[in-house]
C-alpha positions in Angstrom: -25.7 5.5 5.4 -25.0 2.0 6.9 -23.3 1.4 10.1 -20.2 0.1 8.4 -19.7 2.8 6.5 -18.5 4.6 9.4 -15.7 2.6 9.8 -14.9 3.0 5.5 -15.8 -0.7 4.9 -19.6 -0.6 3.9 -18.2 0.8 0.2 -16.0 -2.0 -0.7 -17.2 -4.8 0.7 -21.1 -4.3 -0.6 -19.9 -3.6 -4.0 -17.2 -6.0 -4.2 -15.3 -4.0 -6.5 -12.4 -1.4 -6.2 -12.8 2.4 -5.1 -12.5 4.2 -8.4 -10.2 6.7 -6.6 -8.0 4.0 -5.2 -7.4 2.5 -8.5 -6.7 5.5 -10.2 -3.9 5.7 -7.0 -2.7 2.0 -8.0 -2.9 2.1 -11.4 -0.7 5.7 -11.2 1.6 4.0 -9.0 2.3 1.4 -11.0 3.0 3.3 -14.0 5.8 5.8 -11.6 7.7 2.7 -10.7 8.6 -0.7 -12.0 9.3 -3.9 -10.6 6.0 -3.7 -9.1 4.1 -6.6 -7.5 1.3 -6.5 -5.7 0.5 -8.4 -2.2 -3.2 -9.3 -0.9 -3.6 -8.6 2.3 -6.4 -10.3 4.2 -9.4 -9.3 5.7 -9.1 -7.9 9.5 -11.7 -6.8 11.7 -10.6 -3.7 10.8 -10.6 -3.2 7.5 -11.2 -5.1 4.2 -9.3 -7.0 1.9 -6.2 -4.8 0.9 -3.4 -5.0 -1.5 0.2 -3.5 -1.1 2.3 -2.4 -4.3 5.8 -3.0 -3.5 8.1 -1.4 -6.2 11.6 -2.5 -6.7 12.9 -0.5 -4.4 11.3 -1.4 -1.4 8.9 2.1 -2.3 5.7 0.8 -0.9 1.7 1.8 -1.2 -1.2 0.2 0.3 -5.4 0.7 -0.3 -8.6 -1.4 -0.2 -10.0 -3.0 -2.7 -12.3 -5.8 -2.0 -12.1 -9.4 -2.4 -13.5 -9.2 -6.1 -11.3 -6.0 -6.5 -8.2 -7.9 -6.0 -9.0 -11.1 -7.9 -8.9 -8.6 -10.6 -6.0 -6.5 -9.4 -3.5 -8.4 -11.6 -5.5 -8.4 -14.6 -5.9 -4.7 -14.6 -2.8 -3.9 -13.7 -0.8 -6.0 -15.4 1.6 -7.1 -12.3 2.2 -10.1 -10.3 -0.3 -10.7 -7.7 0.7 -12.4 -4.4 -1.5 -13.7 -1.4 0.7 -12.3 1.6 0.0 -14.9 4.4 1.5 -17.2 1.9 5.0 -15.3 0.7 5.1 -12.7 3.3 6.3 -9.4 2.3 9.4 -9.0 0.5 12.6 -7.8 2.1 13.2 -4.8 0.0 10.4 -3.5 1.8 11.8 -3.7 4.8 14.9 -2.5 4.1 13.2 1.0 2.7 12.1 1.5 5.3 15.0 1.1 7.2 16.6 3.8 4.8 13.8 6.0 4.9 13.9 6.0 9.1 17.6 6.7 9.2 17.4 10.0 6.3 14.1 10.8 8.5 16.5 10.7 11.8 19.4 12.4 9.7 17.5 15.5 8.9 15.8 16.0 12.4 19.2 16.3 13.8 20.4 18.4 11.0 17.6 20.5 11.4 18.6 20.7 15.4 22.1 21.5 14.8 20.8 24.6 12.4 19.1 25.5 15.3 21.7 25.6 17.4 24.0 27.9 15.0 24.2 31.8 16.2 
């Protein structure tokens, strides 16, 4: 086992190609939802190069892949493929989030007021 690998980057990054499992995750993704594109995330001292699907939703999934992984990303997924430190991410994504928060907050303080009840 190499010393990266205990941080999950020694896979990726010495193969240069995507996690079986985390394309099978992508590709499954991407056939649940449509409007899909895909945005590259950079390299961080942290992890690898990732990608994020964004569906047309906002709906949102992320997982490493490589640099060589996402070079091929659009290719075998058949989606647009954005770098994001050039676009950014896209405000739908944002804005399910915000949804997702506020049902989130909703049903914690439904689940208080049941509570409550004698």
């Amino acid at each position: 086992m190499a010393f990266l690998d205990l941080f999950g980057r020694g896979g990726t990054a010495r193969r240069g190609d995507i996690d079986p499992e985390a394309m099978a995750h992508l590709t499954a993704w991407t056939r649940n939802h449509y409007g899909v594109e895909a945005f590259v995330e950079p390299r961080t001292t942290v992890s690898d190069v990732s990608v994020m699907l964004v569906a047309h939703d906002g709906e949102w999934t992320r997982r490493v892949v490589g640099e060589r992984g996402a070079q091929r990303l659009s290719a075998a997924l058949g989606i647009p493929v954005y770098d994001a430190r050039r676009v950014g991410y896209p405000q739908r994504m944002r804005d399910y989030e915000s949804r997702r928060r506020i049902l989130e907050r909703r049903a914690a303080e439904w689940e208080l007021s049941d509570d409550t009840r004698p």
